[in-house]
C-alpha positions as CSV (number, residue, x, y, z in Angstrom):
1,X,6.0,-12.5,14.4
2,X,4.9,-14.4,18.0
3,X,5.6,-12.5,20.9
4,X,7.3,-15.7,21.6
5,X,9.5,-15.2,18.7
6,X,10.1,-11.4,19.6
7,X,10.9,-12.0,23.2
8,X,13.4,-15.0,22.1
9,X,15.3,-13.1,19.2
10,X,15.3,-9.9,21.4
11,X,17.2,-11.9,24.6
12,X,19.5,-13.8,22.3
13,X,20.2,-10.1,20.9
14,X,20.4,-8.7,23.7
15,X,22.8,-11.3,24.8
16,X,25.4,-11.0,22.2
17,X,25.7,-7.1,22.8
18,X,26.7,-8.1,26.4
19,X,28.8,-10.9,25.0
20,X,30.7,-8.2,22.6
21,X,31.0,-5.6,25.8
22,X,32.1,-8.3,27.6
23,X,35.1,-9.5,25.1
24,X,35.6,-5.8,24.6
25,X,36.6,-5.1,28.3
26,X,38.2,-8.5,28.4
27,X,40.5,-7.8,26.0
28,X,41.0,-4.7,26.4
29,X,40.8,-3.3,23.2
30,X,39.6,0.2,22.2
31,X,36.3,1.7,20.5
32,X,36.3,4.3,18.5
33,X,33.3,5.9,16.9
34,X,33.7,9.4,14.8
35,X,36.7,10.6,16.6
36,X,35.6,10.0,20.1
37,X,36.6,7.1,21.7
38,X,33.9,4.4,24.2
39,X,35.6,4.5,27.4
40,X,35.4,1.4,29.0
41,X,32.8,2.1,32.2
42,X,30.5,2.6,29.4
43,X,31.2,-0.9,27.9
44,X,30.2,-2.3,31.7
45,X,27.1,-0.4,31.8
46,X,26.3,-2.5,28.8
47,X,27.4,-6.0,29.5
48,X,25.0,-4.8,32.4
49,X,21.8,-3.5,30.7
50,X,22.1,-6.1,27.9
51,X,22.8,-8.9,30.4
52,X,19.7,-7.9,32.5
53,X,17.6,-7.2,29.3
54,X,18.5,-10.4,28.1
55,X,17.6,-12.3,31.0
56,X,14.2,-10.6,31.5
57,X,13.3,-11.2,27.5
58,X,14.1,-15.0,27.9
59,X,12.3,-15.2,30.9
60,X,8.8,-13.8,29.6
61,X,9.8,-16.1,26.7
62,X,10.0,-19.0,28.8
63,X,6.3,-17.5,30.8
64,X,4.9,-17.5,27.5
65,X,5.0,-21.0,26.7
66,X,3.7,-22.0,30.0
């Protein structure tokens, strides 16, 4: 695999996970994972990191071509 191809499936990865957050805390719904429950400040810290991640990913994919 390209780094090209890495850095572009990574962001658009990285991109739905802050997508899902994002419809998470939207709708308000609740996460559950072996009894303990994913309070919702943690779904912002990842619409956050996977947002940024995303954006930097796409970006070095973009610099790449050049």
């Amino acid at each position: 695999m390209s780094q090209r191809m890495f850095n572009l499936v990574a962001g658009l990865l990285f991109g739905l996970l802050a997508l899902v957050h994002a419809v998470r805390i939207a709708a308000g719904s609740e996460f559950v994972t072996a009894g303990w429950p994913l309070p919702t400040w943690a779904s912002a810290i990842a619409v956050l990191a996977g947002a940024y991640l995303a954006i930097v990913a796409l970006r070095l994919n973009k610099s790449a071509r050049s």
